[in-house]
N, C-alpha and C positions, 0 to 999 in steps of 0.2 A: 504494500500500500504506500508505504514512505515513498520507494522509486519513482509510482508514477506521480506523486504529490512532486517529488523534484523535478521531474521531466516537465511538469506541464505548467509549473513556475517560469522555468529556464524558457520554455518555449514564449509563455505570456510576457515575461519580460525583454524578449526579442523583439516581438510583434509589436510591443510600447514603442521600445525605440527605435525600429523602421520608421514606424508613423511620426513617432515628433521628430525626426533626423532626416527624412524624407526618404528617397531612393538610393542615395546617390552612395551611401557605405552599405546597403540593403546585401548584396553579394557577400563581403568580407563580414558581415555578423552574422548572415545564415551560415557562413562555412566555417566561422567559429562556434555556431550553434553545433551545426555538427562534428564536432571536433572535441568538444564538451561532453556531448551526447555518447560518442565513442567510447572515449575515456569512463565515462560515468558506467557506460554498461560493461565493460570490460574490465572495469575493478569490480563490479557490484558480481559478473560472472566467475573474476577468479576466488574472491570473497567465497560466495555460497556453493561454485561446485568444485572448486579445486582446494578449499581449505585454509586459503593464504590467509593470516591473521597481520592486520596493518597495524596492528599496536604495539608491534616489536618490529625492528630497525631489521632482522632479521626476516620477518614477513615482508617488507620494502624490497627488499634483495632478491628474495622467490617471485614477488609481482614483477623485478624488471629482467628477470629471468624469463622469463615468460614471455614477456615484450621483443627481448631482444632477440628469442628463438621463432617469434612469429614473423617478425622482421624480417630475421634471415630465410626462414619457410618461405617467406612471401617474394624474397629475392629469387631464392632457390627455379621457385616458381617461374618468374618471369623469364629466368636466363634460360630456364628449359624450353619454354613456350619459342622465347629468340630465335634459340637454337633450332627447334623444328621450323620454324617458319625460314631461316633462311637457307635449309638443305631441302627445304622443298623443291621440287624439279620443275619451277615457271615456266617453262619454255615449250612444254610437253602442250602439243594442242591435239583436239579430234580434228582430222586433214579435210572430212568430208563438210566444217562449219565454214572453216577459213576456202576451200576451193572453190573457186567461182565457176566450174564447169557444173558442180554436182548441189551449187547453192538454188532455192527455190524460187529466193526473188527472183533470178539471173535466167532460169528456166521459164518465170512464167510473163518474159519481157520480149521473148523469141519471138 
């Protein structure tokens, strides 16, 4: 219950300050909204299912453990993704889309 009372505080005091700030920082406070929002659930997630106690300096240490192994997961990730996409074989075409003899526009212009 507490969570979403914080979420929907953070979110209604966003929404304030769009409005009396106008549009014009409206971007960089959403994506600090979510950036907050992040954070806020992904402590409250290692909190309740992974055990981490933030009342010891020692707890602080397992939470940026955890950060810094997602971090690098999340790198891991991308350089793999990289990696396939640029061994992929671009060049490889079906001959019969690219051939103007066997194309249908091209057939039915005759």
């Amino acid at each position: 219950m507490l969570n979403w009372l914080v979420i929907g505080i953070l979110v209604l005091v966003v929404m304030i300050v769009i409005k009396l700030g106008g549009l014009r920082h409206g971007f960089f406070i959403i994506l600090l909204l979510f950036v907050v929002l992040f954070f806020y659930g992904t402590l409250s997630f290692l909190s309740n299912e992974r055990g981490v106690d933030f009342s010891t300096f020692r707890g602080w240490i397992d939470a940026a453990g955890v950060y810094v192994g997602w971090f690098a997961n999340g790198f891991q990730n991308l350089k793999t993704i990289t990696g396939n996409v640029i061994n992929m074989d671009w060049t490889s075409t079906n001959g019969s889309f690219f051939d103007k003899e066997n194309s249908e526009v091209i057939k039915n212009k005759k």
